[in-house]
VOGU-3710 file (C-alpha; in Angstrom, 3 decimals, decimal comma):
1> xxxxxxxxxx> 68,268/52,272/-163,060  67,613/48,286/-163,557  68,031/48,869/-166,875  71,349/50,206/-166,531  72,623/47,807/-164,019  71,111/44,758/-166,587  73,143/46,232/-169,479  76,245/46,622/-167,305  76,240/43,208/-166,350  75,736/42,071/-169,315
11> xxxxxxxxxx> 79,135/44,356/-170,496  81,142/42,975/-167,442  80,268/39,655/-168,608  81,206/39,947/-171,925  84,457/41,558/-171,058  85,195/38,327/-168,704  84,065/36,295/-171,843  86,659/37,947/-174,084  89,888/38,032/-171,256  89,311/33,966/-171,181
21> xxxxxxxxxx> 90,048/33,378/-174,716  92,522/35,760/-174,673  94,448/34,718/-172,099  93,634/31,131/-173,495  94,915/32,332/-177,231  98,304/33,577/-175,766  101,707/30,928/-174,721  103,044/27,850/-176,034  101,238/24,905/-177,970  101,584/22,829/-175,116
31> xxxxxxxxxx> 99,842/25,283/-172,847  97,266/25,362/-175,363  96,641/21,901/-175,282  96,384/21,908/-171,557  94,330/24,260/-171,238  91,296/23,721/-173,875  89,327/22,178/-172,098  88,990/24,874/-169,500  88,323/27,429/-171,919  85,532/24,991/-173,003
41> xxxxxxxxxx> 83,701/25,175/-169,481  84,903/28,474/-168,633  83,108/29,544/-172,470  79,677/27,441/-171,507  79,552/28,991/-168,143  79,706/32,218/-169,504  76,799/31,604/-172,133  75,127/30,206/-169,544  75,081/33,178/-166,793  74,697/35,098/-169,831
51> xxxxxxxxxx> 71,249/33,449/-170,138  70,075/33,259/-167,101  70,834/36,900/-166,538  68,553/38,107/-169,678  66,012/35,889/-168,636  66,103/37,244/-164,969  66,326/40,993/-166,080  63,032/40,188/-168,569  61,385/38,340/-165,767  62,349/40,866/-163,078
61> xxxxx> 60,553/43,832/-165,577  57,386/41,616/-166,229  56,573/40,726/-162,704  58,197/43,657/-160,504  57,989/46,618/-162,168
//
């Protein structure tokens, strides 16, 4: 079951990942512009949770289970 829920979140987090830069990619130059540096934190938040969310699931199956 944990492993199931680990891999989902993992998917649901990649998904989230791949709508930013979409949504990012799409408009005008300007917009673009604007918004790059958003996509930068929104991308580094993302790898981060992504981290911190293998190294929970490993941590949670070493000690816990």
């Amino acid at each position: 079951m944990m492993l199931a829920l680990g891999i989902l979140g993992v998917l649901v987090l990649l998904g989230g990942l791949f709508a930013t830069i979409q949504v990012a990619g799409s408009g005008d130059k300007e917009y673009q512009n604007e918004t790059k540096g958003n996509v930068t934190r929104l991308t580094l938040i993302y790898m981060a949770l992504f981290i911190i969310i293998i190294l929970g699931f490993f941590i949670y199956l070493k000690w816990f289970v």
